[in-house]
N, C-alpha and C positions, 0 to 999 in steps of 0.2 A: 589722665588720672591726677597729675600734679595740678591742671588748672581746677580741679573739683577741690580737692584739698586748701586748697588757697582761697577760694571762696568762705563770704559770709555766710553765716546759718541760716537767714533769710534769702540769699540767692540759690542755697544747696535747696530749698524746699520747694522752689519754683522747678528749680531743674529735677527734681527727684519727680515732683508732678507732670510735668511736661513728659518725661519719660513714662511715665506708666500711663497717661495718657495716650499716648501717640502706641505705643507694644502691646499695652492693656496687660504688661508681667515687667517683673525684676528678680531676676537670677541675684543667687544669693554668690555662686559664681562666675567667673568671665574669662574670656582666653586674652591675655597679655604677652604683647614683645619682650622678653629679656635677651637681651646679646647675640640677638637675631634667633633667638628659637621662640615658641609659641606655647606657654606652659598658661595651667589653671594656676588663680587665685579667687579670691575673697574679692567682691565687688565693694567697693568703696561706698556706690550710693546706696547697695540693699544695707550694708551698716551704720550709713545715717539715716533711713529709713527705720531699722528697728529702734533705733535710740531713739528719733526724734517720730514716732509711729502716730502721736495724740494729733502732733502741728501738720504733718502728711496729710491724716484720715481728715482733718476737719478742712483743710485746705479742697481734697477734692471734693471733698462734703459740701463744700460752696457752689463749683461749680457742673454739680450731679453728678457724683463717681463714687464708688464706697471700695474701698479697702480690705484686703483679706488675706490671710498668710495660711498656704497650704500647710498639712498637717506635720510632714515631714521639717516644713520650715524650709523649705528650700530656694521658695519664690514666694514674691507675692501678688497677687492673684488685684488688677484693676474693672470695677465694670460699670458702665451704668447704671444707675438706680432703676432710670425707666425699664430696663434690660434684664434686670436682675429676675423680672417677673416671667421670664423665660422659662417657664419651669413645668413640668407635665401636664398638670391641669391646666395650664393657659395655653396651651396648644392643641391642632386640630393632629390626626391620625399618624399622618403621614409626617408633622412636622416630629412627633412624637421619637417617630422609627428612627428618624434618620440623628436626631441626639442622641436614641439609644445604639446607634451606629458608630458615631463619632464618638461615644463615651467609651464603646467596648473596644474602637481600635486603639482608643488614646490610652486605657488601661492596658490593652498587650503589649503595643509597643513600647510603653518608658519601664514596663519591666524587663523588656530584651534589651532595651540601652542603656538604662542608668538613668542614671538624674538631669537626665534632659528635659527643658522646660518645653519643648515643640515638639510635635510628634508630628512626620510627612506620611501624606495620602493621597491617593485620586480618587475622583469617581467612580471609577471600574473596579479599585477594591471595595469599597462601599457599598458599592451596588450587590454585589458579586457576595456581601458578610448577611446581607438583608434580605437578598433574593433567593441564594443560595444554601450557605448554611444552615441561617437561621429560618427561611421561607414565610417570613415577614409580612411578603408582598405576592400576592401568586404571581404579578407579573411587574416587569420593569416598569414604575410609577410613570407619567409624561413628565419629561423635558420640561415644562411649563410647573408643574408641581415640586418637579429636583431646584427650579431654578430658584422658585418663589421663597423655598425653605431653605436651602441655602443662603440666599441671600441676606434673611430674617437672622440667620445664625451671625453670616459677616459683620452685620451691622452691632449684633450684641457683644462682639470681640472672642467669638469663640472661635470661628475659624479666618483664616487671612488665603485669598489667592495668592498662589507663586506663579502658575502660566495657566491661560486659557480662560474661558468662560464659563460660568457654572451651566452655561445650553451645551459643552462643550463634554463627552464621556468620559475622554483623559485630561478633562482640568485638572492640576494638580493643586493641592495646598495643603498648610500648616493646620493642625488641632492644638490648639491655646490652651494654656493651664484654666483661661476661665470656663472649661467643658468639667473640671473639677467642683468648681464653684454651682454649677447648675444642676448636675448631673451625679449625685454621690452614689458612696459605691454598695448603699446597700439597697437604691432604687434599680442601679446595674444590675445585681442578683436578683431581684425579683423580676426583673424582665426577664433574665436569662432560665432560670427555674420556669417563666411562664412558656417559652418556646421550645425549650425543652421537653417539657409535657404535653405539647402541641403535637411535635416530631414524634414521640411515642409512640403519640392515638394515633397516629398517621400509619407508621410502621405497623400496627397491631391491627389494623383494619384493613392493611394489606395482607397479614398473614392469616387472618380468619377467613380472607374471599379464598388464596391460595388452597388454603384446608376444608374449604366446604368442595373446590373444583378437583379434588383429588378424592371424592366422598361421593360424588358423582362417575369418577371413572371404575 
């Protein structure tokens, strides 16, 4: 923290970039040593990022990155330009489900924790939110199709592996604040309203067969 402070403002802007480059986020807070215990503060470079935000944005704006500060303010959000285009209508079915997957776990889980910028998951609760719950998929997608869409997400910095392969059921890995940046929350409700009403007719179509076979007896 003292060699950041000690830096020129032109060196802070390399390294502020370099960092949200390399994370694709910057927490507004960070865990610090004091006197051998381990407390939150105030990140030094998310504060010279908002002050210096113009020389930041147009820095990665050089080398194809665009900038974005979640709503709450609490991070800010790095992605590709080419990436940014990641967005529902630019995707096929399957890639669709599996952001509206990552978006719904990454909404429940920073409400259970707080203001954590990384939300952890595997495959098998994903699968298990798509196939099951929500019944998204009548059946478990291929391996080859998990892997392809995944990957597609890795590369735009929405998700990052922790262990395993995405051919792999309990891969495990992080959901990035940029699943915020793609994925808002009022495209999240209207998927969830839409599967919703799905599950209904489902239900209700089971209990008219139920009432016609007791209409028979």
């Amino acid at each position: 923290m003292r060699r950041f402070y000690q830096m020129e403002t032109e060196k802070k802007v390399r390294t502020v970039c370099a960092m949200l480059i390399a994370h694709r986020y910057l927490c507004k807070m960070k865990w610090v040593s004091q006197e051998g215990e381990r407390t939150k503060d105030i990140a030094p470079e998310f504060m010279f990022c908002k002050d210096h935000e113009d020389e930041v944005r147009e820095r990665l704006g050089f080398v194809g990155y665009d900038l974005d500060l979640d709503p709450q303010g609490n991070f800010y959000i790095c992605a590709p330009q080419d990436d940014v285009a990641v967005r529902y209508e630019r995707l096929d079915r399957t890639e669709t489900l599996f952001l509206f997957g990552l978006a719904v776990t990454y909404e429940n889980k920073r409400s259970e924790m707080g203001r954590f910028a990384t939300v952890d998951s595997d495959m098998n609760e994903l699968l298990s939110l798509l196939c099951v719950t929500y019944r998204a998929f009548e059946k478990e997608p291929p391996i080859s199709e998990v892997r392809r869409s995944m990957s597609r997400f890795e590369r735009a910095g929405i998700v990052a592996r922790k262990r395993g392969r995405w051919s792999d059921l309990d891969v495990e890995f992080a959901i990035l604040p940029a699943i915020a940046h793609v994925a808002d929350r009022a495209t999240i409700d209207a998927y969830e309203k839409r599967y919703a009403a799905a599950l209904d007719a489902m239900g209700d179509g089971v209990m008219d067969d139920d009432a016609g076979d007791d209409d028979d007896e």
